[in-house]
Structure formats: C-alpha cells, structure tokens
N, C-alpha and C positions, 0 to 999 in steps of 0.2 A: 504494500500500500504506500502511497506518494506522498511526502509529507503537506503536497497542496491539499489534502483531504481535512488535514489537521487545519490547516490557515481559512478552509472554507466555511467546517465546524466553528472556529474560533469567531469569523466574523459573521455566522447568523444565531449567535449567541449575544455577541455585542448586540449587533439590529436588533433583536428581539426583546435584549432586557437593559437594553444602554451600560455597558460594563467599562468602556472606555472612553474618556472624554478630552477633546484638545486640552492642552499644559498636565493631563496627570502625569506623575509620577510615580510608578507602579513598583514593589517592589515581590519577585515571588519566592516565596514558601519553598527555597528546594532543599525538600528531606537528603536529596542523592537519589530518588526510585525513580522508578521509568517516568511514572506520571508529570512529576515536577520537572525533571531531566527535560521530558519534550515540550513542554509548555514553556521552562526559558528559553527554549532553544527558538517556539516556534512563533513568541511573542515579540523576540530580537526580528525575526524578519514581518510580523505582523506591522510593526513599526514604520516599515518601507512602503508599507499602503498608501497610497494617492487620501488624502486627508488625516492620516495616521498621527496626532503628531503631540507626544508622550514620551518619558525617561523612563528608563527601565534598568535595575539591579538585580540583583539574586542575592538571597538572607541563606543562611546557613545556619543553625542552632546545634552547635554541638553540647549532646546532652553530657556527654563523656564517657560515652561505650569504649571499651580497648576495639585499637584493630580496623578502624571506623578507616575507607582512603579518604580520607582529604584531599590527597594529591590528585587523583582518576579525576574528583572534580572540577580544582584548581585548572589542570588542563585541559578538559573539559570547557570552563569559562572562557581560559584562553583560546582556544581553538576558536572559537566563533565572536571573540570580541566581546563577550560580556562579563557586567562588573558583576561581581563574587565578594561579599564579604560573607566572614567566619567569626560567628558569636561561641567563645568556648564559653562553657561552664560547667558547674558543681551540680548538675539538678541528679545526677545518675546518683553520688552519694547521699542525696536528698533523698531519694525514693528507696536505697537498699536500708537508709533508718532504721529499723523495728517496729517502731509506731506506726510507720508509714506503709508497712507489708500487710498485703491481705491475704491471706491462708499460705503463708510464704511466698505469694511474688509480687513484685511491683504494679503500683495502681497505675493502668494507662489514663483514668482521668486524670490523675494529678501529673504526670509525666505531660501532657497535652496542655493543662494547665499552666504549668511551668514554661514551656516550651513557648506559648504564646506571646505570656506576658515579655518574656526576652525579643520575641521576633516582634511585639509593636512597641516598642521602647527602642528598639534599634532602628525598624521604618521610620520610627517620628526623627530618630538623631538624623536621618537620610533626609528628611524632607519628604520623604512620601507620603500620600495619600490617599494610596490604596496598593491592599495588599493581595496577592493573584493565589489563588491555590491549586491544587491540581486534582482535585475532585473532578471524576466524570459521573457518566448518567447511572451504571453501574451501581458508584457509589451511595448513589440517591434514591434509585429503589433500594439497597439494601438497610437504607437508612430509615425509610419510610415501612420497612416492614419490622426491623428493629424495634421501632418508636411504636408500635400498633401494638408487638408481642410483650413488650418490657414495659412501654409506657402507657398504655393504654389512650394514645392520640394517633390521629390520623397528620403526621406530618414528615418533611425532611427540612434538607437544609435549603437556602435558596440564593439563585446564581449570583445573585449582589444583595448585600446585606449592610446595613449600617449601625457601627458599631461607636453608640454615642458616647459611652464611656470615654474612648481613646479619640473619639473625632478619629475615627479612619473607615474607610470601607473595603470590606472583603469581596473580594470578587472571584467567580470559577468559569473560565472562558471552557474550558471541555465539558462542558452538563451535556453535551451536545454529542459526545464521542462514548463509545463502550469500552471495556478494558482491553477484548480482544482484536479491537482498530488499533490501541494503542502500541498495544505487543506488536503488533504486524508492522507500525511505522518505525517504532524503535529498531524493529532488526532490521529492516529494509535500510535503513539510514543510517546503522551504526552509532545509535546515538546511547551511550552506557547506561549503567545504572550501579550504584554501587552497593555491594554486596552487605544483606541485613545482620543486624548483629545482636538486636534486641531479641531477648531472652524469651519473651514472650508473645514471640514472632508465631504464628500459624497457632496459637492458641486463643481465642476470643473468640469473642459471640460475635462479633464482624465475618470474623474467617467462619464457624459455622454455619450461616447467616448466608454467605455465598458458597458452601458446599453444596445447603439448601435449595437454592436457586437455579443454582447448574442442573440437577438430578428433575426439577420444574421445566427450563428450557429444554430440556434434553425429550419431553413429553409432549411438553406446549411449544414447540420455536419459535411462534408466532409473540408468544408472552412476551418475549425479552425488548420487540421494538415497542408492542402496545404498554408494557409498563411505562418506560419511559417518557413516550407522547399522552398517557394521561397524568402525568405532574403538572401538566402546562394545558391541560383540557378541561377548564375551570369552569367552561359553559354545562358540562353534563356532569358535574359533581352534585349527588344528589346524598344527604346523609337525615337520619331523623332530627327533630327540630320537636324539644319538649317542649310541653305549653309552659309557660311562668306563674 
C-alpha cells in the first residue's frame, strides 16, 4: 500500500472534523510504534499540501524502560528532516513503587497518566498547540466496545478534542485508517518501529479486546468497515431516552 493512501486518509479527516489549521503548531505523540512512526512521517509531507501551512515536531516521552532505541528513532527523524525531541524521565521507577503495583504489575493508567502530563508541558515549552496522536479507526471501535463492557456508556474517543485544562488540542488524523492499512504502509515504505519493551505489553483488556474482534471480523468482514462509519453516522443513532 502507497503511503499517498495515508496523506488521503489524513486529509479527509482534516475536511471532515477541521484537525489542522493555518499557523498550528503541531507536535506528535511518537511512542516509537508503527502508528506514530507513520503519522510523523506522513504529517512532514502533509505539510507540503497546497494551503498546508503548520510547524511540526515529534515529543518522545521516555518512560525509562532499559533497552528502549532511541537511536533507530533519532535516525529515523533524521532521515526525513524532522525535529525529534527526547523527554527522559523517572515515571518507570514511579510505577515499579509498591503502592503503585496492582496485583504485581504496573498501572497503565497511571503510566498514561504520567506520560501525558510530561508530553503537554513539553508541547506548551515548544509553543504548540496541538498535539497529533496516532490512534486509528481500529482503535476507536475497540474503545467504544471497551467503554460499553467496562463502562457501561456508549462512547470513544474523538478525532479533535479540547483539552481546556492545558489550553491544547489533541488531534488523531488516522481515525480514518485501520491497523492493517497501517502494517501494509509501514512495510511497503520501510518506515521502523521500535521494538516494545513494556512489560505489560500483549496483556490488557485493549489487546483482549482486539483478539475479540478479529475472531468477529473473521465471521462478519463486512463489520470491520460498518463499525467504523457508524462512529461518524450520528443521523441513525437511535438509543432509549427515559422519561424525567
């Protein structure tokens, strides 16, 4: 798959929910995985769009896992010209605590937690104004089925979102992309990903969650595109509606 697939995604995602606007300052979210990996990559040539016209970084949050490349990154940035900064810190000792362990392992909310507050206190020192993530559609049904089985609401997250605390806005240009577009452009393009090291990696009700869903698509194949075009099919959302 072509990486113009991802730049087409990208910009009827913008159209559709206004995710980029003249003078932002955008900074993204990259873990190091494929997701974030292809979204700086494909947000530096988004930028060369006929009205495009935006700054763009890449935040790096190291939690402090051993073994993490840095460097695959760094060259990485280099390679295509994009600015790369590296937030170390303490949070990986934070989370091994005692206190802070839940049936002996680390809380990924608080890890998530942590991680944020470092990556929008580093945006704001940048001057940005919004911060890109790399959630695709994927993500958002699995979020939305998450949120229904654990939370008892019908929701996910959503493509731009403002977050008045910080005065910043999160934005996710691939709402628009599935996980398995994404795989297909990374290897077509050679574009890395650096290898996971968190402990409690392929354990979570997330990764469940999408075990679940594959064994679903794998019966219904049609589900996988209809889930996702009804997040955005707000006209035939029909839910009960108790009297008061």
């Amino acid at each position: 798959m072509k990486i113009q697939s991802v730049l087409r995604a990208i910009r009827n995602a913008d159209r559709d929910f206004g995710l980029i606007e003249d003078g932002d300052h955008i900074a993204v979210a990259l873990s190091g995985g494929k997701d974030s990996m292809l979204l700086f990559v494909a947000l530096g040539m988004y930028q060369k769009f006929k009205g495009k016209n935006f700054e763009l970084c890449g935040i790096h949050v190291d939690v402090g896992f051993e073994e993490f490349e840095h460097e695959l990154m760094k060259q990485f940035a280099q390679q295509y010209g994009l600015n790369l900064y590296i937030e170390k810190t303490r949070i990986y000792e934070i989370l091994q605590n005692e206190k802070n362990l839940h049936n002996g392992k680390i809380q990924c909310s608080l890890c998530s937690t942590l991680k944020k507050g470092v990556l929008f206190e580093k945006a704001k020192d940048l001057g940005c104004n919004k911060i890109a993530l790399g959630h695709h559609g994927d993500d958002a049904v699995e979020t939305l089925f998450l949120n229904m089985i654990h939370g008892s609401k019908i929701a996910t997250f959503l493509p731009i979102q403002y977050m008045s605390r910080m005065d910043m806005y999160m934005i996710r240009p691939l709402v628009y992309m599935k996980e398995s577009e994404i795989v297909g452009v990374t290897a077509e393009n050679d574009i890395p990903s650096v290898r996971r090291v968190c402990p409690n990696d392929g354990y979570t009700q997330r990764q469940e969650m999408k075990e679940l869903l594959d064994v679903l698509y794998e019966k219904y194949p049609m589900a996988h595109d209809n889930f996702i075009t009804s997040l955005s099919n707000t006209k035939q959302v029909s839910l009960w509606n108790k009297e008061k």
